[in-house]
C-alpha positions, 0 to 999 in steps of 0.5 A: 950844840951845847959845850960839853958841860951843856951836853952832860946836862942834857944826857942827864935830865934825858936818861931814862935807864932808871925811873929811880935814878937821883941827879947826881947818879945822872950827872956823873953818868953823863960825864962818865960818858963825855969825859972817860979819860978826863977825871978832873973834867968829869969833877969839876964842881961848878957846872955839877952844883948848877945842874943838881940845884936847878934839879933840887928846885924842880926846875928839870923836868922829869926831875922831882925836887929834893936835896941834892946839892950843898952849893948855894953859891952855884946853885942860886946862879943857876935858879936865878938864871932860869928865872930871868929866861923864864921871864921871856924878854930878852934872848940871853947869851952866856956872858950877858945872863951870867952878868945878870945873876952876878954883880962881880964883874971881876968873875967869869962863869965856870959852866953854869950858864952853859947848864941853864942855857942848854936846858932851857933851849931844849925846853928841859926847864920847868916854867913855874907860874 
C-alpha cells in the first residue's frame, strides 16, 4: 500500500467521473478526499508538483500531457525518477531513487518518490521508447 501522497496519486490518475478533468482538478479531488480535516496536508506543494509534472509530460497514463504545473525543481525529480524505473535494472526503494535524482544528500524527498513510485507500481506510468 502506498502513503497517502501515493495514494492521492493513484485516486488521481484513476478517476474517471470526468473525461475532461485536468490533473490538478484530480489532485485535489484526491486530497479532498484522504485528507478532509487537513488543509495544509491537502496544500502541500511538493508531492502535487511531482504528480502534475509527470502528467504534464505525459507520463500518467489516461493523462494527455499539457501545462499544468510551474515546479521545475519537483517536476524534473519526478521525470527523472520515472526514467530511471523505466530503465528496469534495479528495484528502487524511495531513499535509493531519490538519492538518484538528487545529488544533495543534505535533502530528504518531500513525497516525490512516494508519487512516482506509487504509480509505477500500478503500472500508471507511461513507458516511453
Amino acid at each position: 500500500m502506498a502513503n497517502r501522497y501515493g495514494e492521492a496519486a493513484l485516486i488521481a490518475a484513476r478517476l474517471r467521473s470526468s473525461a475532461e478533468m485536468d490533473p490538478l482538478a484530480r489532485w485535489e479531488s484526491a486530497m479532498e478526499r484522504l485528507y478532509p480535516t487537513s488543509p495544509g496536508a491537502r496544500k502541500k506543494g511538493s508531492p502535487r508538483a511531482a504528480f502534475l509534472g509527470l502528467c504534464e509530460e505525459g507520463l500518467v497514463k489516461g493523462i494527455p500531457a499539457g501545462h499544468y504545473s510551474a515546479s521545475f525543481d519537483n517536476k524534473g525529480y519526478a521525470v527523472r525518477a520515472a526514467a530511471l524505473l523505466t530503465e528496469g535494472k534495479q528495484s528502487w526503494s524511495t531513499s535509493a531513487l531519490w538519492r538518484a535524482v538528487e545529488n544533495d544528500p543534505e535533502k530528504t524527498h518531500n513525497g516525490q518518490m512516494d508519487i512516482v513510485l506509487a504509480l509505477w507500481k500500478n503500472d500508471l506510468i507511461v513507458r516511453k521508447p
